[in-house]
C-alpha positions in Angstrom: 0.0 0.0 0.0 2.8 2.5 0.9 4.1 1.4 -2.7 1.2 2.2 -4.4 1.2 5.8 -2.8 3.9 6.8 -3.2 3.7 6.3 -7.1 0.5 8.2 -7.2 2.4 10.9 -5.7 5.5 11.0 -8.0 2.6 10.6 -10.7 1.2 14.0 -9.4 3.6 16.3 -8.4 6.3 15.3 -11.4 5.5 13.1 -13.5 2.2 13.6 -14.8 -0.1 16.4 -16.4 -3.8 15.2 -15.6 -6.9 17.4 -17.3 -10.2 17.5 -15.5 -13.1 18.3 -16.9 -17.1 18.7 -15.8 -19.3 16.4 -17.5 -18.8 13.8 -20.4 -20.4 11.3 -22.5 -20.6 8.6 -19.6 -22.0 10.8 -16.7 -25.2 9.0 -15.3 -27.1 10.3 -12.5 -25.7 7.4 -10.2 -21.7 8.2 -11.7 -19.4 10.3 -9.6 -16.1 10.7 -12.1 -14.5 8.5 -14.7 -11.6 8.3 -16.4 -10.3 5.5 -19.4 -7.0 3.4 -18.3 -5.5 4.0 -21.6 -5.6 7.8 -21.9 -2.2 9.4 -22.6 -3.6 12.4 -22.2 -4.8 11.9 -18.4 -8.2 13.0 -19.0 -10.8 12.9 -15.3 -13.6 13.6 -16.1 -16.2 14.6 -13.2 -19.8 14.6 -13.2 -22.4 15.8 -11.0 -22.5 14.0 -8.5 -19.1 14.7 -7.7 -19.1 18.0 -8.1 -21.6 18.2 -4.8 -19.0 16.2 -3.1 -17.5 17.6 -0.1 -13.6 18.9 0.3 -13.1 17.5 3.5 -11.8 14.1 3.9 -15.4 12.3 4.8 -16.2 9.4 2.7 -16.8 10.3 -1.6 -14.8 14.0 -0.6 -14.1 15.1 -4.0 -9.9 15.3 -3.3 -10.3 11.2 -2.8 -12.4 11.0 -6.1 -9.7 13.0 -7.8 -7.0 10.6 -6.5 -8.9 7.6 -7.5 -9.4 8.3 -10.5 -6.1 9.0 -11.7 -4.9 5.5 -9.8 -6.6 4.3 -13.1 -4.2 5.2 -15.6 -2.2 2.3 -17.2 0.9 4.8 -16.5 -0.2 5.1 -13.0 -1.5 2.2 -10.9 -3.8 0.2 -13.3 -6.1 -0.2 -10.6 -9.8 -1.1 -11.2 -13.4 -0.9 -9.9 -13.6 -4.3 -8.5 -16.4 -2.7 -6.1 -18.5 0.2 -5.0 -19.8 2.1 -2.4 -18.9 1.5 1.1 -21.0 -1.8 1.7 -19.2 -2.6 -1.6 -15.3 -1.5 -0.7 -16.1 -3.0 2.9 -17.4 -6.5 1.5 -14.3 -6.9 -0.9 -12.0 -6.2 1.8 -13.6 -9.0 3.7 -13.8 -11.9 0.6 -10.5 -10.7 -1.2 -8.6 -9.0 1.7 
């Protein structure tokens, strides 16, 4: 885990440009942010949802939306959705820890 942050660190303060943007083709009602592994371009983009996300650090703030999504990026982490949601994060931690 310490691994993995501290690569999404270097990724944001030296190695990486990333390009956020409100709205997009795949912003649902129930979709907070996405963003497509493959993108060399680092585009987030943030719909709604997120956007009425708190700054703080609560649960969904928007900073930890903004990190997630960029721990997406095949440059980055490669990390997926396996889950969602906090009954979702907290039942994958206990099948898959």
């Amino acid at each position: 885990m310490l691994e993995n942050l501290k690569h999404i660190k270097e990724a944001w303060y030296t190695s990486h440009n990333f390009y956020f943007s409100c709205g997009g083709d795949e912003c649902h009602s129930s979709t907070y942010s996405y963003a497509w592994a493959t993108d060399i371009d680092h585009n987030v983009f943030l719909c709604e949802l997120a956007l009425t996300r708190s700054l703080n650090r609560s649960i969904d703030s928007l900073p930890g939306i903004l990190i997630h999504e960029i721990t997406h990026f095949d440059d980055v982490l490669m990390a997926g959705d396996y889950a969602f949601g906090v009954d979702g994060a907290e039942n994958l931690a206990y099948s898959a820890p």
